[in-house]
C-alpha positions in Angstrom: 125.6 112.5 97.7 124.7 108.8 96.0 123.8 108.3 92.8 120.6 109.0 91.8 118.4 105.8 91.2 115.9 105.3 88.4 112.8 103.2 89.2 109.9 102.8 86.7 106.9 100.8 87.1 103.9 100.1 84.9 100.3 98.7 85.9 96.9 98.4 83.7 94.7 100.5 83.7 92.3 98.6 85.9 94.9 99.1 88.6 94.8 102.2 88.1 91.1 102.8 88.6 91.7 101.2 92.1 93.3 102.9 94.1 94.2 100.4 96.5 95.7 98.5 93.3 97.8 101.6 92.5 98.9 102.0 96.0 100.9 98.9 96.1 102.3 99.7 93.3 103.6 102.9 95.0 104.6 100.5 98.3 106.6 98.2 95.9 108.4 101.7 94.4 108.7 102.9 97.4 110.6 99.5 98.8 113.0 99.4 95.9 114.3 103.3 96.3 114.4 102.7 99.8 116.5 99.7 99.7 119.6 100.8 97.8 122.9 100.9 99.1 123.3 104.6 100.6 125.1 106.0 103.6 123.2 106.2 106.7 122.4 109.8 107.2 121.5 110.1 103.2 119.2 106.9 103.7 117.4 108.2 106.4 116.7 111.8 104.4 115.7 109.9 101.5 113.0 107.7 103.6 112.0 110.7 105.0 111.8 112.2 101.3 109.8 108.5 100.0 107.3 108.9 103.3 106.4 112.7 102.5 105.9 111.7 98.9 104.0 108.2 99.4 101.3 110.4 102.0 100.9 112.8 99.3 100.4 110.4 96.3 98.1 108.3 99.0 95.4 111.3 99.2 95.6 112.4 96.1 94.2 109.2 94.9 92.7 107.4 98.1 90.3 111.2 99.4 88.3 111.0 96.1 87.0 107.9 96.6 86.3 108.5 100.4 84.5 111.4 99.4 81.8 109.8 97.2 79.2 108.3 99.2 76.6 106.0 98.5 73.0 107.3 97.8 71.2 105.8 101.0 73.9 107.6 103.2 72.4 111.2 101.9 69.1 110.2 100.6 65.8 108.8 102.1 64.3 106.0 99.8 61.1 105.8 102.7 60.8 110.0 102.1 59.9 110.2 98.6 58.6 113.5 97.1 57.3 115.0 94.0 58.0 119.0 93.5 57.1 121.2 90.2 59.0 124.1 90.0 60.6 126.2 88.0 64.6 126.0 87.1 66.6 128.6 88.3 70.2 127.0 88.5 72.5 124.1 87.0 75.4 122.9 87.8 76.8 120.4 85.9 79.9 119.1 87.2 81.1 115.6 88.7 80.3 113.6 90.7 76.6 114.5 90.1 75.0 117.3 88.1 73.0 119.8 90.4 69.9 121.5 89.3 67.8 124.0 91.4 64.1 124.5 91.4 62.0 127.4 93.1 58.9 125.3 94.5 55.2 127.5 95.3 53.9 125.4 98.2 50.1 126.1 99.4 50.6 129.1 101.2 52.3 130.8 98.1 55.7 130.6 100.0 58.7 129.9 97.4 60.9 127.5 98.5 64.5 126.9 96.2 65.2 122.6 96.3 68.4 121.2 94.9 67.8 118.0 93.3 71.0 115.5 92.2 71.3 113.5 89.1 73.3 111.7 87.4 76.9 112.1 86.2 78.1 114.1 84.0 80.0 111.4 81.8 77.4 108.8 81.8 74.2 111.7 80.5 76.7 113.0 77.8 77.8 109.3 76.5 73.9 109.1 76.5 73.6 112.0 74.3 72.1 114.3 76.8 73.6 117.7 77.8 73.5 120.6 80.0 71.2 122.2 77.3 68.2 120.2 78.0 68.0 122.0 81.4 66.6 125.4 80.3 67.0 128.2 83.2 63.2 129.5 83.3 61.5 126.0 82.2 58.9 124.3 84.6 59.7 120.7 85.5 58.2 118.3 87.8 60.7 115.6 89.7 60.1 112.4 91.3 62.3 111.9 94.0 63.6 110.9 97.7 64.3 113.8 100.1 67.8 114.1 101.7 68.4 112.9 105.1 68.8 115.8 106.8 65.6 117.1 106.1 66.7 119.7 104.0 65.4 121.0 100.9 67.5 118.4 98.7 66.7 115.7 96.8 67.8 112.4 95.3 66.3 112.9 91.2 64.8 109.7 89.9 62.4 111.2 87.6 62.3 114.6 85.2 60.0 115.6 83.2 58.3 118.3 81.2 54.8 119.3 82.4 53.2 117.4 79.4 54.5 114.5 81.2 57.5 113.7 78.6 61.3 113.1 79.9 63.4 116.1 80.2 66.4 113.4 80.3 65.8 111.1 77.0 68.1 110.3 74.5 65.4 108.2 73.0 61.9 106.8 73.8 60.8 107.8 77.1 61.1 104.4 79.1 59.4 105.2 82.1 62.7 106.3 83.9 64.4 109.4 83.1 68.1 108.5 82.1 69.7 111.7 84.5 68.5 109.9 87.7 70.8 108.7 90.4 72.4 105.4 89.8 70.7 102.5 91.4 66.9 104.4 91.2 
């Protein structure tokens, strides 16, 4: 067997947050282990070894950002609707939160609707938490149906049925803060 090599790297943290930044920087790791002097049959089980290990590392960091999608790909923007309900699950988690309402249409028939909001990070840096969602509490939202045609919604409005802003840090300003980005 060779002797084992030792390869760091460092990058920013911006490069980090892009993962197509970060991935060169595992290409140019890769090259330099690769390269070393090393007896045929140990070079070619130690590319093997780098390719196994550069696939991994590449999903691990590339699927996460293939697996967020943009809001017009799920949501209709020319289907908008406006449901009052009452809330009967939460889940707040990333990449959006997820909150449930049982909606009485016409007829009497309850129908359950999951609405998507904002992130987690960006409501709680606001100062609003999963405790202003209240299992049992009647809300109204103001938003575009899914795609599909499926009882799912894009939230851009929240609110309380005395009109106020179920997601306000502050003044309401017309716009509840837990809305999709871009709304």
């Amino acid at each position: 067997m060779g002797q084992p090599v030792g390869v760091s790297f460092s990058c920013s943290k911006d490069e980090l947050d892009d993962p197509s930044l970060y991935a060169g920087h595992v290409l140019r790791l890769l090259a330099t282990c690769c390269t070393n002097a090393r007896p045929a049959q140990e070079q070619e089980g130690h590319l093997m070894k780098q390719i196994v290990l550069f696939s991994t590392l590449s999903q691990m960091f590339l699927l996460p950002v293939m697996a967020h999608h943009s809001f017009n790909a799920e949501f209709d923007r020319d289907t908008p609707v406006l449901l009052t309900g009452v809330l009967t699950g939460v889940e707040w988690q990333n990449p959006h939160i997820w909150y449930y309402i049982d909606v009485t249409d016409e007829e009497g028939n309850v129908e359950n609707w999951g609405i998507s909001g904002g992130s987690p990070g960006m409501l709680m840096r606001r100062g609003i938490y999963k405790s202003v969602l209240e299992i049992g509490m009647t809300i109204s939202v103001e938003g575009f149906r899914a795609r599909d045609g499926s009882n799912n919604a894009g939230g851009r409005r929240v609110t309380h049925p005395d009109g106020s802003d179920v997601f306000t840090a502050g003044p309401a300003a017309g716009r509840s803060i837990g809305a999709m980005p871009g709304l």
